[in-house]
C-alpha positions as CSV (number, residue, x, y, z in Angstrom):
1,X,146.1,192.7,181.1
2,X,149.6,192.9,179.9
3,X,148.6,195.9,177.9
4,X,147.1,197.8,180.5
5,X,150.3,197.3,182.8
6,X,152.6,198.5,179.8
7,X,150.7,201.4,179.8
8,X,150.4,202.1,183.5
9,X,154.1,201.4,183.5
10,X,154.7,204.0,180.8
11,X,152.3,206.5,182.4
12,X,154.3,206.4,186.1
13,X,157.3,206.5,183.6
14,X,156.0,209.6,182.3
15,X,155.2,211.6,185.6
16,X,159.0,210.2,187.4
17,X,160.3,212.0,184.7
18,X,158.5,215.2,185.0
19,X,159.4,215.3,189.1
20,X,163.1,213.7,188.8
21,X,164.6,214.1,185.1
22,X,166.7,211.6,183.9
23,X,170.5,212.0,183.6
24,X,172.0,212.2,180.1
25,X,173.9,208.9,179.9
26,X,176.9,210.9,178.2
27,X,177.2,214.2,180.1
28,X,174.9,213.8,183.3
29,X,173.0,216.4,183.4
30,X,169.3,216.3,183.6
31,X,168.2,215.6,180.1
32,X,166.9,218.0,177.7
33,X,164.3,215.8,175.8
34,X,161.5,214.0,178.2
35,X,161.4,210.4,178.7
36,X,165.1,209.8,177.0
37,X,167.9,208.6,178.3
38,X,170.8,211.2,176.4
39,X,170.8,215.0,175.4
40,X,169.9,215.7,171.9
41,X,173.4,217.2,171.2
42,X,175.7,214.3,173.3
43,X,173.8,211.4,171.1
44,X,176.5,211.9,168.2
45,X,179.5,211.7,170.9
46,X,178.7,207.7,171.2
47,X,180.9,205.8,168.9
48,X,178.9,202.4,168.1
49,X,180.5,199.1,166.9
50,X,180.0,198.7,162.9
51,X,181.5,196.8,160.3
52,X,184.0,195.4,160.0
53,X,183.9,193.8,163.5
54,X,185.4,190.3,164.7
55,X,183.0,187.1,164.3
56,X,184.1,185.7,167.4
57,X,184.1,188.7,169.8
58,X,182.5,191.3,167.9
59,X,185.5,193.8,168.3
60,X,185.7,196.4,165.8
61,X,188.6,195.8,163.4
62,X,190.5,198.1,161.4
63,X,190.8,196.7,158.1
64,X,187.4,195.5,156.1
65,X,189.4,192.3,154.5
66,X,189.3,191.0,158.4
67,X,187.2,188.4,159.8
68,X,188.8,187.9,163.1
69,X,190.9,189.2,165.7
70,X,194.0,188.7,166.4
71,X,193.3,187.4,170.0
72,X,190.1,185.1,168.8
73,X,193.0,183.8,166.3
74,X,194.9,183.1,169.0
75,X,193.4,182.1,171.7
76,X,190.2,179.3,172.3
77,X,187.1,181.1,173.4
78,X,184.7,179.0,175.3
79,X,181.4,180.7,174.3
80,X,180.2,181.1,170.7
81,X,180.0,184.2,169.7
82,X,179.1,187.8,171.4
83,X,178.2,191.1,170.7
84,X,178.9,194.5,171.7
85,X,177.5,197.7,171.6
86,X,179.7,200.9,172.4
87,X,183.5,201.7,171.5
88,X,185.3,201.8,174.9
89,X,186.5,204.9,174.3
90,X,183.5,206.7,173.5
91,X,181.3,205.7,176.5
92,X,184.0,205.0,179.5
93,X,183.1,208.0,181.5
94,X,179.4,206.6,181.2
95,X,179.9,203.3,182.0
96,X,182.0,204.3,185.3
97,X,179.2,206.3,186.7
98,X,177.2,203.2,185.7
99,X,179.3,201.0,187.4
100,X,180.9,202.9,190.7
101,X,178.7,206.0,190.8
102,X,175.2,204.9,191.6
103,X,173.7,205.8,187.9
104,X,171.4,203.3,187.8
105,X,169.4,205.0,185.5
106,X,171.6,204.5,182.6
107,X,170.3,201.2,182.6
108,X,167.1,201.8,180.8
109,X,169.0,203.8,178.0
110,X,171.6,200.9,177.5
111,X,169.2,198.1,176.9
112,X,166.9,200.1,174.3
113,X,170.2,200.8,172.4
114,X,170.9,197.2,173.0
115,X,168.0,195.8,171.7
116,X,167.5,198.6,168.9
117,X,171.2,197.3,167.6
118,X,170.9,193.3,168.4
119,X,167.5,192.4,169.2
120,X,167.4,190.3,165.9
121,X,170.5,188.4,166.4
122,X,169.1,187.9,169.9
123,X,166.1,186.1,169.1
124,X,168.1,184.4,166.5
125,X,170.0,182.5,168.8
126,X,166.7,181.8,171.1
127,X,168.6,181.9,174.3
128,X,166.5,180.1,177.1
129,X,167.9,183.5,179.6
130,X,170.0,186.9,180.2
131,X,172.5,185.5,182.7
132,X,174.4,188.2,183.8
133,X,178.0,188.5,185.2
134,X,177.9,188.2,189.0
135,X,180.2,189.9,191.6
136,X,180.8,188.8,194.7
137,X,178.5,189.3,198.0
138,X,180.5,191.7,199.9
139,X,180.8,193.8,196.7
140,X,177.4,193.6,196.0
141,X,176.9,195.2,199.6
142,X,179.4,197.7,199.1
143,X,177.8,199.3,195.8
144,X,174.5,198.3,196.8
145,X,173.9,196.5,193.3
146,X,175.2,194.7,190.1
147,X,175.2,196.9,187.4
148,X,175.2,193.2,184.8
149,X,172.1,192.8,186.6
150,X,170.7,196.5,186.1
151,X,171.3,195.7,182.3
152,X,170.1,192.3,181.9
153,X,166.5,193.1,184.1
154,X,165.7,196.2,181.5
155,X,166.9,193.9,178.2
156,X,164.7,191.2,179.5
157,X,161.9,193.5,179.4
158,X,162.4,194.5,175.8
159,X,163.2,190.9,174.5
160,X,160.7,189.0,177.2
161,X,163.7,186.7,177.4
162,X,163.8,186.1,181.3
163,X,166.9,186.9,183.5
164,X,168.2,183.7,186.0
165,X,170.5,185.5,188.4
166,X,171.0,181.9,190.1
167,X,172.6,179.5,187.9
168,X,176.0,180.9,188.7
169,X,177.1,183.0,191.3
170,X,180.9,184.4,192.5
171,X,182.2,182.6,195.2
172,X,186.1,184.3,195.0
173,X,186.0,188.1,195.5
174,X,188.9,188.5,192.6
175,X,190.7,191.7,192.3
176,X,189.3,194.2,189.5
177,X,189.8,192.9,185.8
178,X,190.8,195.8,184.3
179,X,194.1,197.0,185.6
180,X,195.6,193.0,185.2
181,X,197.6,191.4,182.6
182,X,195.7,188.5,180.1
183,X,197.5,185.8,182.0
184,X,196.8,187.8,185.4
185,X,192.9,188.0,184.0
186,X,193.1,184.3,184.1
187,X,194.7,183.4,187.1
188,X,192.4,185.9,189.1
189,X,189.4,183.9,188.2
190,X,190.2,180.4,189.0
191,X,187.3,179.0,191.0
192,X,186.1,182.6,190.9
193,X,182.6,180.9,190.1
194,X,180.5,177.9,191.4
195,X,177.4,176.7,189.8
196,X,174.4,176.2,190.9
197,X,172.0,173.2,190.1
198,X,170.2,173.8,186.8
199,X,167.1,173.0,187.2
200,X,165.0,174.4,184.5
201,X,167.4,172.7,182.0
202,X,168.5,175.4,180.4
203,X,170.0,175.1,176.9
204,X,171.0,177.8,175.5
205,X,172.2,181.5,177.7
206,X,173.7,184.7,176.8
207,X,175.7,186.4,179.4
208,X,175.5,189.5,179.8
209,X,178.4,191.8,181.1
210,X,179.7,195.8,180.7
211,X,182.7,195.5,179.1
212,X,184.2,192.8,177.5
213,X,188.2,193.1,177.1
214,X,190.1,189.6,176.9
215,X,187.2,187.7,177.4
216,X,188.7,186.0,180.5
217,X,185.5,186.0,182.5
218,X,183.1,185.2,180.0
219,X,185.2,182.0,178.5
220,X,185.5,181.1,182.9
221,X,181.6,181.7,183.1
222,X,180.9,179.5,179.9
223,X,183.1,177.0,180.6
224,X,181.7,176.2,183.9
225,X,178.4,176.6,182.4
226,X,179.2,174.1,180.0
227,X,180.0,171.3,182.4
228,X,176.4,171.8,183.8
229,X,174.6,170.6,180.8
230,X,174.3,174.1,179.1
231,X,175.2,173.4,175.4
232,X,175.4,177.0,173.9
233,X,176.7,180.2,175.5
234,X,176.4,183.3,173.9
235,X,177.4,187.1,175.1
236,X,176.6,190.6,174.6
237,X,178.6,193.3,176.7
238,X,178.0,197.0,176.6
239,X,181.5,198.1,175.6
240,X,184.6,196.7,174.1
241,X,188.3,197.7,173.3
242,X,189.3,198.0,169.4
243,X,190.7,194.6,168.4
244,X,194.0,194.2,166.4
């Protein structure tokens, strides 16, 4: 049964694309190979995260001798360990469209390249769900979706690791992250979150987000998560800045 929905899936896949091409994830423009989600030509333009990268954050790092960051060796992070996939740099245009411009699409390209990357380390830490960063309600309105959402729904359906969009949820509409200070990061998101009852005794989560920077909102998620009985948080973010 599963098999035969896979492949109806795949075949009204097939025929969307034929009567509304997908955009290229780098350039936007319809694609030029069917049923992917970048050009042939703008797949080299994406700058991945290799080694070396931090242990902590996963931030790429410039010199191979490193291990960790210099903010992960100073500061306490309240999660374990995270992942991600893109140099900022490389995909920020993308990732805007993504986020402000209604390119919704772009999820189904993100999450194969996410779980083509880190599906291995995923299972590896056999997460009990993909909990992904909430925004607030009136936002939510405004854009008409959350793009951590988007994400987490199509890597659910590669890793069959299910998505709780309920355990936590944004009760503080905070100002955007990314034009604040570290110390302004923090002090945006007290009580930004509230938790809800977990029920299903979860045990172990990853978090899932678009761009990681100081790790303000993932520490704020997972330490709150903590306090609920969750005993390992993981995350794994589309894009994050070199670290130093």
């Amino acid at each position: 049964m599963n098999r035969w929905k896979e492949k109806s899936r795949r075949a009204f896949e097939a025929i969307s694309d034929l009567i509304f091409p997908r955009r290229c994830a780098v350039c936007d423009r319809p694609v030029d190979r069917l049923g992917q989600g970048v050009c042939l030509k703008c797949k080299p333009q994406i700058q991945y995260i290799k080694a070396p990268f931090c242990m902590k954050c996963g931030k790429q790092l410039n010199e191979p001798q490193q291990e960790y960051c210099n903010d992960c060796l100073r500061r306490k992070h309240f999660y374990l360990q995270g992942k991600a996939l893109y140099d900022y740099g490389s995909m920020a245009d993308s990732i805007f469209r993504f986020k402000y411009m209604g390119r919704q699409e772009y999820a189904g390209f993100y999450a194969k390249d996410l779980y083509d990357r880190y599906g291995f380390w995923l299972h590896a830490v056999r997460p009990d769900a993909l909990v992904p960063v909430p925004i607030h309600a009136s936002r939510k309105r405004k854009r008409g979706y959350n793009q951590a959402e988007l994400l987490a729904a199509e890597l659910s359906k590669h890793s069959g690791i299910p998505v709780n969009r309920k355990l936590i949820i944004r009760k503080k509409k905070t100002k955007p992250q990314k034009d604040l200070t570290t110390q302004e990061r923090q002090n945006n998101l007290k009580k930004a979150f509230k938790i809800c009852q977990n029920d299903v005794k979860l045990s172990t989560i990853v978090i899932i987000d678009d761009i990681y920077t100081t790790g303000s909102t993932v520490d704020d998620m997972a330490k709150l998560l903590m306090t609920s009985g969750i005993q390992k948080v993981y995350y794994v973010a589309l894009a994050v800045g070199r670290g130093i």
